[in-house]
N, C-alpha and C positions, 0 to 999 in steps of 0.2 A: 124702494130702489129706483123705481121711475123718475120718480119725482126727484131724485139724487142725480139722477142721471140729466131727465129735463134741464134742470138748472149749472149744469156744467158741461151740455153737450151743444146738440144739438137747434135749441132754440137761440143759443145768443148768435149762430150765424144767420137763421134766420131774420134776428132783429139788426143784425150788422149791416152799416151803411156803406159796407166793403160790396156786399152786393144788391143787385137792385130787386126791385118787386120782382120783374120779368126774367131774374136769369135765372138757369137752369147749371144745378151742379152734374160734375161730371167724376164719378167718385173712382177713375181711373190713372194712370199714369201714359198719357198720349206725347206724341210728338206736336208742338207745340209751334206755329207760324201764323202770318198775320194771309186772309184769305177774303174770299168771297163766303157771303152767308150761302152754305152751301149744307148738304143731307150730312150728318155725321155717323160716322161708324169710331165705335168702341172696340178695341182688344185691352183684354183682359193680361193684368201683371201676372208675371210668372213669381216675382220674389218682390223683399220692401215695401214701406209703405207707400200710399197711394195722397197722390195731388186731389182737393179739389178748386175747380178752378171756375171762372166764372165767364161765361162770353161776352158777356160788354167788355170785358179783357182780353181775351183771347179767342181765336178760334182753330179749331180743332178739326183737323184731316186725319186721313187712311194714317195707319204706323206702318210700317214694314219693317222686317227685324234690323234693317240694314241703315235705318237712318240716325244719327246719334240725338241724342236726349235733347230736350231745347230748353230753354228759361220761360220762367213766367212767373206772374207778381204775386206778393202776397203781403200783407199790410198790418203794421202791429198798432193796436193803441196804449201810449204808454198815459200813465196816470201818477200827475206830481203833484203832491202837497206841500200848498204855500204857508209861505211864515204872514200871520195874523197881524202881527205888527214888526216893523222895520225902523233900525234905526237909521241915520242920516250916511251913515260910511256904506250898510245894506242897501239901501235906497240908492245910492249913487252907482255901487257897484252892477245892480242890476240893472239901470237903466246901460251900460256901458255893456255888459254881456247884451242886452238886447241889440244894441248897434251892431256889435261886435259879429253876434250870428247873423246877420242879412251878407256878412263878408268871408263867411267860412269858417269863424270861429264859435262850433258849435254844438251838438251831442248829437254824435255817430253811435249807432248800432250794427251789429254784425251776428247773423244766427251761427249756431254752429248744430251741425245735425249728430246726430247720435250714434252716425254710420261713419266707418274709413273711407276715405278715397284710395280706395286697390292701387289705383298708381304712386300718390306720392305718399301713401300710410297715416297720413294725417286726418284729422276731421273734415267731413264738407261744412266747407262755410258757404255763406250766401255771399252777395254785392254788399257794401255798407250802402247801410239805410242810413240817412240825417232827420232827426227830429224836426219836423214842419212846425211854420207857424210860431217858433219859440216869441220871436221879436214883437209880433201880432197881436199874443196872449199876455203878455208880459203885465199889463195893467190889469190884468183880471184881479178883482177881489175876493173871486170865489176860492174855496176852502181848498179846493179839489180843482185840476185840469187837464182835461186829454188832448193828448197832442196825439199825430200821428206821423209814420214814416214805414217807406215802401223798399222793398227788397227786390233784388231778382234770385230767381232759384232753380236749378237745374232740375228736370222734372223726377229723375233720378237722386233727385236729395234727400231723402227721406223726409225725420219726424226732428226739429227739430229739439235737442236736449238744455241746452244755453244759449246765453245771449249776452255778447259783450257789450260794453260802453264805456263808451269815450267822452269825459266831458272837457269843452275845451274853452269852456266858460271862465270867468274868473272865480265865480261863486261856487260851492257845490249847492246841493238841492235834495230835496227827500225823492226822491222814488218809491212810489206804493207797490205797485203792479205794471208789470205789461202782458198784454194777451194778443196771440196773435190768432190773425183770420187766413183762412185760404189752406188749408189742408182737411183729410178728407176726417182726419178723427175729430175733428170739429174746433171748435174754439181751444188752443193751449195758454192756460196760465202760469205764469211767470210771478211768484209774490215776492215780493223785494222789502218794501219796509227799513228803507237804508239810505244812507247818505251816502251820493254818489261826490266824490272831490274831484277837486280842478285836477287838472293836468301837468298844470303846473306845479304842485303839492305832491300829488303823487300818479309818475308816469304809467304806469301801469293801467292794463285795462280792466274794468272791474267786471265780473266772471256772476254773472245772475242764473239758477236753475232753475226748469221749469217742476209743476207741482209734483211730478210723478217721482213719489219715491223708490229709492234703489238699495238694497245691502251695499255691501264693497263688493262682492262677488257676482252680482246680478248686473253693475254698472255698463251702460253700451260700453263698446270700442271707443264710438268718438267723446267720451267724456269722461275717460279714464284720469290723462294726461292731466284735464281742468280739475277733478277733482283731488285732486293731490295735494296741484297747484296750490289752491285756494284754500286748503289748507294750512300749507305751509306759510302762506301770506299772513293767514291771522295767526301760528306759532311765533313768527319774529323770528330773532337771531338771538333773543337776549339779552342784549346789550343796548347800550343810547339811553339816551333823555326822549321820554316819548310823547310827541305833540298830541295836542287837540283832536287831530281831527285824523290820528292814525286808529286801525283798526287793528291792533296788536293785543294777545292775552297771553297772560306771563303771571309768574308768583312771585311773591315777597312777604318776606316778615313783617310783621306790625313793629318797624323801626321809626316809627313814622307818628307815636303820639307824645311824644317831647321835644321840647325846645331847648336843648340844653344851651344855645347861645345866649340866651335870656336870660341864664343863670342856674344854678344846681334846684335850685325850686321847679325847674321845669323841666327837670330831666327825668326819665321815665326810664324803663327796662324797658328791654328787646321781649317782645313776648314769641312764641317762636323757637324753636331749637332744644336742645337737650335739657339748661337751665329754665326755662320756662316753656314747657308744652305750648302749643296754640297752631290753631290753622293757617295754614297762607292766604293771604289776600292780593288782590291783582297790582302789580308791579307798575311802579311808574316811573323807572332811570332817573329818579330824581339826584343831584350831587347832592354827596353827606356834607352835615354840619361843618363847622370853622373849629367847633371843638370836642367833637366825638365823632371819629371816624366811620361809625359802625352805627349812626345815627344818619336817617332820611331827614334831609332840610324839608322845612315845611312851606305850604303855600295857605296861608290863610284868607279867609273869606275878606270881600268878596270874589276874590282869583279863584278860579275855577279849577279842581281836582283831576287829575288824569283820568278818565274811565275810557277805554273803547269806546268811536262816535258814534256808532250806534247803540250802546248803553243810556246816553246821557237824556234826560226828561228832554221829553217834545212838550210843545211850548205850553199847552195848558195846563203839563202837568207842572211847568218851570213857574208858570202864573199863578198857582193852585200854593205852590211850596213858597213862592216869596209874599205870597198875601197872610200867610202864615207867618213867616221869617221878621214880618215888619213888627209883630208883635213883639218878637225875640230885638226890635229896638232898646229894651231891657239887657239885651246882652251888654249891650253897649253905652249907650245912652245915658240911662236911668243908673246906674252903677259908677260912669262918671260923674254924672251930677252929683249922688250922695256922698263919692270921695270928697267932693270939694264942698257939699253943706252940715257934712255929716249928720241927715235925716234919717237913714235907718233906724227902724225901732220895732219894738215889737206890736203885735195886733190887741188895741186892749178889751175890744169884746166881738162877740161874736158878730153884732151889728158891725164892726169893722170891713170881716170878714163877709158880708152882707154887701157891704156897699161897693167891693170891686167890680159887680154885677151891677150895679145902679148908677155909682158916681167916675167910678175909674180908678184906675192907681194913682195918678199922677196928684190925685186931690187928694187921695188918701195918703199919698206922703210929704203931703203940707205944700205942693207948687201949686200956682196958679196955674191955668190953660195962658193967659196972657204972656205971662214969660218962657213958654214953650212955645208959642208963635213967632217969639224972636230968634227962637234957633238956626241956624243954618240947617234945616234938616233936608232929607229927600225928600220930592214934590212928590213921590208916591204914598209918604206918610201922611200927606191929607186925606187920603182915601178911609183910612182909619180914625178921623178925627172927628168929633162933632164937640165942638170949643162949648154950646151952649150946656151940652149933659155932662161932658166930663171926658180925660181922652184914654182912648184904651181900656176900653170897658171891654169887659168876659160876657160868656153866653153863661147863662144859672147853668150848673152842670146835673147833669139828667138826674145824677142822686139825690135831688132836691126837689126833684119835679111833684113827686106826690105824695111824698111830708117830709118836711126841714128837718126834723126832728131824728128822720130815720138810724140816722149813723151811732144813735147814742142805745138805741139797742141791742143787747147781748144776741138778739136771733139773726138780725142783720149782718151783726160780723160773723160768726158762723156761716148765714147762708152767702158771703163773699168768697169765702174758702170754696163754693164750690160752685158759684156762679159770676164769680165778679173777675176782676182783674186779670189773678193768677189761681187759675183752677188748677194747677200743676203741682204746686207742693205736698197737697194732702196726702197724707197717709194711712192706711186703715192701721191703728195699733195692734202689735202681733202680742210686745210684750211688755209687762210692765212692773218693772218702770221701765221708762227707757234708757235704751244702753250706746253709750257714746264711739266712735270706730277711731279716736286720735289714742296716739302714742303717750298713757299716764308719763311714762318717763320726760316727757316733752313739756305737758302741760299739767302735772299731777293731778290728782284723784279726780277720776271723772264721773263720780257717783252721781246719779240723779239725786236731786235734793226731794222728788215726787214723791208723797209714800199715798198710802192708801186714805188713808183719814183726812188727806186734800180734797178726796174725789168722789168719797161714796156718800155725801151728802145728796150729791147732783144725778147720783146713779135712779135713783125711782127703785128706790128699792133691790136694787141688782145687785147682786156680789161685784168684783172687780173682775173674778176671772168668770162669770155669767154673759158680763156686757164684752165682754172680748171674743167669748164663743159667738157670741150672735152680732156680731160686727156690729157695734151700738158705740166704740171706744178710737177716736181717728186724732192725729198726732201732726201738726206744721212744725216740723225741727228744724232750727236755725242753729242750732247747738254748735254743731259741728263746721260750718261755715263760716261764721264770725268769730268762733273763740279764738284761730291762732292771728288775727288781724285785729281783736279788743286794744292791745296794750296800744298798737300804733294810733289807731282809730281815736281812745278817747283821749291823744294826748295832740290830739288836732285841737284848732281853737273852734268852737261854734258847733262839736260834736260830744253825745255822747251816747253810747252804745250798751245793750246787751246780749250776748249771745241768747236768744231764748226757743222756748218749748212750750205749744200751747196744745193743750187736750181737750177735745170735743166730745162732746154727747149725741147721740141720735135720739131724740124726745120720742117719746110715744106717738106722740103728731106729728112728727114727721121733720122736727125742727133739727135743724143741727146747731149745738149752742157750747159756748167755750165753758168749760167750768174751772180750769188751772192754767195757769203760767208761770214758767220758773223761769227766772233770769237770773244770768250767770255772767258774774265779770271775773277775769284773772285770778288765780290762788296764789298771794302775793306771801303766803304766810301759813304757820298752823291755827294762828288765829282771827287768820281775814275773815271777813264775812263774805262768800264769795257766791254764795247761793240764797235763793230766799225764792219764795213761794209766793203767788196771790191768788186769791179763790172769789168767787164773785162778791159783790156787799153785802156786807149787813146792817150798816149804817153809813153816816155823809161820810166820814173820813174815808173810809175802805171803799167808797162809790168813787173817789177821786181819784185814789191810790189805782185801781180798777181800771179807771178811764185811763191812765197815764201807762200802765201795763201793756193795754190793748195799743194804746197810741205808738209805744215799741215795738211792738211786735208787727204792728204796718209797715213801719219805720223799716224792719225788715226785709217785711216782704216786699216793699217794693225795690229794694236791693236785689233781692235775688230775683224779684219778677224780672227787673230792669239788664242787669248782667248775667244770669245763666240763662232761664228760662225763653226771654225773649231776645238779646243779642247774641247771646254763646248759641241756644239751640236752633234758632231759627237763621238768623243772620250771615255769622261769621263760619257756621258749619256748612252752609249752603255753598259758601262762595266758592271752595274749591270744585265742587262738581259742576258748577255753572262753569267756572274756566276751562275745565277739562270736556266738557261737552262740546264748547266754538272751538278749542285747538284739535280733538280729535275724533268729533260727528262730523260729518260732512252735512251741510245743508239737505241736501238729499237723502239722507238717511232718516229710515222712521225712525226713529227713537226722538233723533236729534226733534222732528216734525211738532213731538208729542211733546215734550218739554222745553217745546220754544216758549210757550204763553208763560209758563210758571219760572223764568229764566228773567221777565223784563224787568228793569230798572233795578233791580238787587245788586249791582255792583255800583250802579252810582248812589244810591242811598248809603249804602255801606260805606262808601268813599268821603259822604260827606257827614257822616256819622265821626270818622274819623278826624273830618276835620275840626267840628265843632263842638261832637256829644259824648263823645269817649277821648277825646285827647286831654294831656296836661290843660290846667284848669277849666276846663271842659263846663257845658251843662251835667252830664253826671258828677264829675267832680264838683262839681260847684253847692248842686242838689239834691244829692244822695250823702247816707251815711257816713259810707267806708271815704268819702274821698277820694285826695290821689292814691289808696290802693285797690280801691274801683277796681281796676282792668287785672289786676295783680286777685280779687275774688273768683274773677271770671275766669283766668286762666287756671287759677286752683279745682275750680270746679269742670275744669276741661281734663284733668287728668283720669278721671272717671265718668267722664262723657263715654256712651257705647252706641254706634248706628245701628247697632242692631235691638237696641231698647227706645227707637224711636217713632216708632210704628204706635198705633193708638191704641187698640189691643196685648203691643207688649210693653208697654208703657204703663197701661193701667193694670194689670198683671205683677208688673215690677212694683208697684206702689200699694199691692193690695185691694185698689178699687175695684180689680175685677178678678172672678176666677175660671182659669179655663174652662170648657163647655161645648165640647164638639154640634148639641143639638144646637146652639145658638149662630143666627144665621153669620156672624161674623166670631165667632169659636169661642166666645168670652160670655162672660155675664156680670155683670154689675151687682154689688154690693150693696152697696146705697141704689135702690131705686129712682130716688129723686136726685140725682147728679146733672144740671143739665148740660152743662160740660161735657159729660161722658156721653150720655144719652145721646143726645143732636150729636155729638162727633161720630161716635157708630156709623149712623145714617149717613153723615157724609164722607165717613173711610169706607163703607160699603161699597158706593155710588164709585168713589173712584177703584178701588180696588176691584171692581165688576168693571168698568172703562178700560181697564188699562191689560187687565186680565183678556178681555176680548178682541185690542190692539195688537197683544205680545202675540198671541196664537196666533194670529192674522200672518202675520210676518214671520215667524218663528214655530212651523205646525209640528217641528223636531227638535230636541237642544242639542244635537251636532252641530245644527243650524248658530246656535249662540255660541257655541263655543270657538266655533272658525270663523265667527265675524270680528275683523280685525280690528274694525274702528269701536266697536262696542267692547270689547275688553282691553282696549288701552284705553278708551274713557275710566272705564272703572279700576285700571293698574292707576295711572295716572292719579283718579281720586283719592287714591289711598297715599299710595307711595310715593306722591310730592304734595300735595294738596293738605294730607293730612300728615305728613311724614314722622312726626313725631310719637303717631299712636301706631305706624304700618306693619309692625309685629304683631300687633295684640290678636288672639286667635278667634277674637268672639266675630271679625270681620264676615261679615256671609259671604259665601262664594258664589258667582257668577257661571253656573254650569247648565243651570236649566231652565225655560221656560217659570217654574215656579219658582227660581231665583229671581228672575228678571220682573218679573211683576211683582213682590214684594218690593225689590231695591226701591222701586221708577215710585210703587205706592204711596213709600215714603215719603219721597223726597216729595212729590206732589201734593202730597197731604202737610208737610213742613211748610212749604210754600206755600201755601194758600189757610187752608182752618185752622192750620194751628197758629200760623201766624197771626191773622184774624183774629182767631179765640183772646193772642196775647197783646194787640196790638190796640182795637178800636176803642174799648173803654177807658182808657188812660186818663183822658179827659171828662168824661160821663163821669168816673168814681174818684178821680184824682182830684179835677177841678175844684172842688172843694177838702183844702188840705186838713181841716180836724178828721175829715173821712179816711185818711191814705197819708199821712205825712210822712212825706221822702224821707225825712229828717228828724230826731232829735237833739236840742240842745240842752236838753236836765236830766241825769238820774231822778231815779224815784227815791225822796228823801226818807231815814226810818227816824224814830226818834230818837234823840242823842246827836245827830246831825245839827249842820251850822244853818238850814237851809229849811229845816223843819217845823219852825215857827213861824217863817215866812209863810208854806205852804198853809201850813193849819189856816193863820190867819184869812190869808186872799187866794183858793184854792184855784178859782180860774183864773186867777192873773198867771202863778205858778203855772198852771196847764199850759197857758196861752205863747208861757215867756219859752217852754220847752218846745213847742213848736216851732217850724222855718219863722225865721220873721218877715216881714212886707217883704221885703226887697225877693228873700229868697223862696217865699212863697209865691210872688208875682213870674220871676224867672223859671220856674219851674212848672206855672199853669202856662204860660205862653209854647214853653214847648209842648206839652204834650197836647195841648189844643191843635201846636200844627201835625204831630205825629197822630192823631186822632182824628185825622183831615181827608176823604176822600176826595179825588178831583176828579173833573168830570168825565176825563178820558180813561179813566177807573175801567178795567176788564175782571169779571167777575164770573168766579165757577160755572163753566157750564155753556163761557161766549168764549168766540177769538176772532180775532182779525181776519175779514174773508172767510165766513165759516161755510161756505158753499164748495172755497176750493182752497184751500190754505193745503188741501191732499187730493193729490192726482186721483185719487181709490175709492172709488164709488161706494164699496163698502164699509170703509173705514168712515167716512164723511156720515153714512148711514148711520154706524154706530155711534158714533160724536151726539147725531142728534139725539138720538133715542138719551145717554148719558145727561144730556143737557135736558127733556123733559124728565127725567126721573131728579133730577137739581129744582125742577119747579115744584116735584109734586112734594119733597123734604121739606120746601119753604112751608106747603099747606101744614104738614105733619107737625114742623117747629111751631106753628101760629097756636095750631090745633091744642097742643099740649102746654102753652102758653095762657088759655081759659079752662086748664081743669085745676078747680079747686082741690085735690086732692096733692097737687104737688106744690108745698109749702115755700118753694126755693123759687120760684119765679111768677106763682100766684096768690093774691092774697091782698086785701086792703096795706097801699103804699109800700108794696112789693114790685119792683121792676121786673117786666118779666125779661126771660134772658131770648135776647135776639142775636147777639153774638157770630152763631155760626146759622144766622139767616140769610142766606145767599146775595140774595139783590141788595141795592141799596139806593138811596140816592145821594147826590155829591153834597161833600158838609161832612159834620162829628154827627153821626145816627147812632152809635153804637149798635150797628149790625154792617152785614155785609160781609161778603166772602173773593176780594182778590183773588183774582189766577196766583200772582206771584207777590213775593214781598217787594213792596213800591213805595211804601212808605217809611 
């Protein structure tokens, strides 16, 4: 607590160059005139806070009750973060704000104190302060600069609670922080983190709070009025076209990922509303299309997507995303080109697949580097180039790092189900066979084709219902997700699909290994063949047959990893509570405090997710199975989406990896021992849900207390009953009544934001990268004999494999993104750090607790290292075994395949 305090008290005005070595504070409220150095006498305040003030400023005489209050100075330093590089219209503009403020046009401050003025019922404000020096510093190259500006303050003005600003530049500018000096409770911080605009853009003053957080019921007098205000500023009106650089949060349907002008090929549903369930996403007054009214016209890249100005990436992280982006010159580029040379082809050996890591794509789709030097391209795409090696070479992706080989064994796909990718789907099987939840009259007979004699080869001697009692028997069902989208899916060109069901083993070692797959296409008939089995080999044919099973069934999951798991659950479910948090927390409010970190850049990602990666012909459509009915999976599997099954504990619960267990420190217990998935998640759903548990109290030591906080339950009305409007009846909603509601909710949503997204996010590229490992895509059935297709296979098994694989083009298109989605940047904040972690909270104990949470995030990292060198757990240790780092907190910038984001940012 000292040392909590040390660092937000009283040492920085000691180090303050507000006052001198030799002055002496006076931790009083005196009358206040300019005098002779004379004896001083103190009276002591009867009421309010108290000035302190410094004598090389002032000097300070007798009070007498009868004299009125006087002025004296007090001095803020405000601290702007510059932009890294400027372009020529930037550069111009500021050197003219420079001129500009030597003549008046220039950023004004004004405190507002936290007390009424009794006479006119308003807040006491200070003198406007002007920001010094702007014209002065203007050339500075440094990251970071403090300017300063001085106030006058009536000695009777108390503490102040805000701080307006005027910018009357032509530019606006980042604002980090201001802290002011000269009062007796010591240094007050102000964290801003915000883009202040011209004046001319928008006349209003912008309304900054200081760290100390308030309920709505707790808020002074003088900062009632502002906090409303400021509120209301970022709800809008609702209506307009909303610019760049407005600070407005608002809903809207996902009307916004088709192009219907372009033609019925690129017209998409409304996802959204009664006929299609789905969340809302943040509103951008865009005008509808020319020919679908109830369609958002689109702004494609590289035009920039509406987000609130301060959502949108600061500039490393915007450096970080188009160093990435340029690879995604595939988007564009390289897909032109082969329209017009028609070189697409498929991969014909594995060596192929080899040398995008060595040679590049560009050589591997028969161009020279020389006639890509003629291009008109962007002067930033030489950054990327080296003409002598090859251009647009890939990083070897980590599944290769410590044997090539790996992906072709049965333990490896196994130990991916619960280490790799998408650790989410697994299932512990309850029964079996298993049993389908679609409507027979819909899609007829939905009998498992599984029977026993598939599986008890691979049992080790078990009965079927033996390895079921002892959790040895675990199930990835696609079944029911892809079967009523088959018939669309494979009558796409360059797709084709199985609904399927893969059944795992628990080895006696500790392996978890596939033994069955049953893939299921349409029952077209009484005598389709619509079901069929594969079981591991027993010779080369059934070894290929094998390989091409498992390669579907990736095929899948990375479908559902890609749209439920990690855009439906982490993404697109987040956004409404993030919108509903800036329109109805107040900056000041702890809550709001607490879920600022895990809040950042999530609506521009998502924004430009929309623009590029979920929209009509999109990278998911482009690279994924389902196609254009991508979004239309997603929103199917929204209709059974539950927030109250998203917690980690009742998550694995619902999935059968874990079964409740009051003795366990987090109430659960694991099934599978060797999960590390689940394992390392525990540890760091503990870690927060012990953080957050120890905040709510803080604040909340009653839940009358929650229940009459205004702004905390119309965050959470709001959440539901517009955000999510489509599911705001369903009753499994948790209530918001207690202390122990509220630390569940916040757990969630934190733990969503950060680990789990992490868990589904960083590997993409590690396991993807190399697409035999993970391919997005199929383009072959698995051929039986009597087939047109099956003589081919016999004959050249891996040509067959290779041709059913994405081909170049759309295997290059598809490692380029998830390379940049697998990309940390350097201004990456990560579990357990935040911006100003000294004062980001006025609350010395709050701050206290922060740390303690943030060493217990260090000592998890030792824990995951630790259990990462014991041989005993087969899933992340073992000769050319990756161990799983995943939900290892720190990171450094680049694809690690670890690391734990505050929020999703990428």
């Amino acid at each position: 607590m000292a040392l909590t305090k040390q660092i937000m008290g009283s040492s920085l005005i000691e180090k303050s160059e507000f006052f001198s070595s030799s002055s002496k504070l006076f931790l009083a409220r005196p009358s206040l005139v300019p005098s002779q150095r004379t004896a001083v006498h103190l009276r002591r305040s009867q009421r309010g806070p108290l000035a302190a003030i410094s004598e090389d400023l002032v000097k300070i005489v007798p009070v007498f009750s009868a004299e009125k209050p006087v002025k004296f100075k007090v001095r803020a330093v405000v601290t702007v973060r510059n932009k890294n590089k400027e372009d020529f219209k930037e550069a111009i503009s500021k050197h003219w704000d420079s001129l500009a403020d030597q003549i008046g046009r220039n950023v004004v401050l004004e405190l507002i104190s936290t007390e009424l003025d009794p006479r006119t019922k308003a807040p006491k404000k200070s003198s406007q302060g002007v920001v010094k020096d702007w014209s002065k510093k203007s050339n500075l190259k440094a990251e970071r600069v403090n300017y300063t500006a001085e106030f006058m303050v009536d000695s009777n003005f108390g503490v102040p609670g805000a701080i307006t600003v005027t910018n009357k530049h032509q530019n606006e500018f980042f604002l980090e922080t201001i802290t002011l000096e000269g009062f007796a409770c010591g240094p007050l911080h102000f964290p801003v983190n915000s883009w202040i605009q011209s004046k001319k853009d928008h006349p209003g003053k912008r309304i900054v709070f200081c760290n100390k957080p308030y309920l709505p019921d707790q808020t002074p007098e003088g900062l009632k009025e502002l906090r409303q205000r400021e509120l209301k500023n970022l709800r809008g009106e609702g209506s307009g076209v909303r610019k760049l650089s407005d600070r407005i949060y608002d809903y809207a349907l996902y009307n916004d990922l088709g192009n219907p002008d372009k033609g019925i090929d690129f017209a998409r549903p409304t996802l959204g509303g009664k006929k299609i369930p789905y969340p809302r996403r943040c509103r951008t007054g865009r005008l509808p299309t020319d020919t679908d009214m109830q369609a958002e016209s689109r702004v494609e890249k590289p035009l920039p997507m509406y987000v609130p100005r301060d959502e949108q990436f600061e500039e490393s992280k915007m450096d970080t995303f188009s160093f990435g982006r340029l690879k995604g010159v595939l988007h564009n580029l390289i897909p032109t080109l082969m329209s017009s040379f028609k070189a697409d082809k498929d991969f014909r050996g594995y060596a192929d697949i080899d040398s995008l890591y060595s040679e590049g794509v560009l050589l591997k789709l028969g161009l020279k580097d020389e006639f890509l030097k003629k291009l008109p391209l962007p002067s930033m795409v030489s950054k990327f180039q080296d003409y002598n090696q090859g251009v647009l070479k890939y990083d070897t992706p980590k599944i290769l790092s410590k044997d090539r080989l790996v992906w072709l064994r049965d333990d490896e796909f196994g130990r991916q189900a619960v280490a790799g990718v998408n650790p989410l789907s697994i299932q512990r099987l309850k029964v079996f066979p298993p049993e389908s939840k679609l409507d027979p009259e819909v899609y007829g007979p939905l009998e498992s084709a599984l029977k026993e004699e598939h599986i008890l080869p691979n049992l080790y001697g078990m009965t079927v219902q033996q390895a079921l009692d002892e959790n040895k028997l675990y199930i990835v069902d696609y079944h029911d997700v892809y079967l009523p989208f088959l018939d669309r899916i494979n009558a796409l060109d360059g797709r084709k699909a199985y609904a399927t069901r893969t059944i795992y083993f628990l080895t006696p070692t500790g392996a978890l290994k596939p033994i069955a797959i049953e893939l299921t296409l349409p029952n077209t008939g009484p005598s389709s063949r619509s079901k069929r089995v594969l079981t591991p080999a027993v010779d080369a044919t059934t070894n290929w047959m094998w390989m091409l099973a498992k390669a579907h069934v990736s095929a899948n999951d990375a479908g559902v990893h890609q749209l439920i798991h990690h855009w439906l659950r982490t993404h697109a479910t987040l956004e409404p509570f993030i919108l509903a948090a800036h329109r109805q927390l107040s900056a000041m409010h702890p809550i709001y405090k607490l879920l600022d970190p895990h809040m950042r850049y999530t609506l521009e990602i998502n924004a430009l997710a929309r623009q590029s990666l979920i929209s009509a012909d999109g990278v998911v459509e482009s690279c994924f199975t389902p196609g254009r009915y991508a979004m239309e999976i997603s929103a199917s599997a929204y209709k059974t989406w539950r927030f109250d099954h998203q917690s980690l504990p009742a998550d694995l619960v619902q999935r059968g990896m874990a079964v409740p267990d009051p003795t366990q420190p987090h109430g659960v217990k694991l099934v599978m021992e060797d999960y590390p998935y689940g394992s390392d998640g525990l540890l760091i759903w503990g870690a927060i849900e012990s953080w957050v548990r120890t905040y709510v109290h803080h604040y909340y030591p009653d839940s009358s207390v929650i229940r009459k906080d205004r702004e905390l339950q119309a965050w959470y009305w709001e959440s539901i009953n517009v955000g999510h409007a489509d599911l705001r009846h369903e009753t499994w909603w948790p209530l918001l009544s207690t202390a122990d509601d509220l630390v569940s909710i916040l757990s969630t949503l934190i733990w969503l934001a950060s680990a789990q997204h992490a868990a589904l996010n960083f590997a993409q590229y590690p396991y993807g990268g190399y697409v035999p490992n993970r391919p997005p895509l199929m383009r072959r059935l698995i051929p039986e004999e009597g087939d047109p297709e099956y003589a081919n296979f016999v004959s050249d098994p891996q040509k067959f494999f290779l041709s059913a694989l994405p081909s170049v083009l759309e295997a290059t298109k598809y490692m380029a993104v998830v390379d940049t989605l697998s990309t940390h940047s350097p201004d990456e904040e990560y579990l357990g750090e935040r911006q100003q972690p000294s004062t980001w909270s006025g609350d010395a104990d709050v701050v206290e607790a922060f740390y303690k949470f943030s060493a217990e995030i260090r000592e998890i990292e030792k824990e995951i290292d630790r259990r990462n060198s014991d041989p005993n757990l087969k899933h992340r240790c073992g000769a050319g075994v990756l161990p799983y780092e995943l939900l290892v907190p720190s990171s450094d910038p680049g694809i690690t395949c670890r690391g734990v984001p505050n929020s999703i940012s990428i």
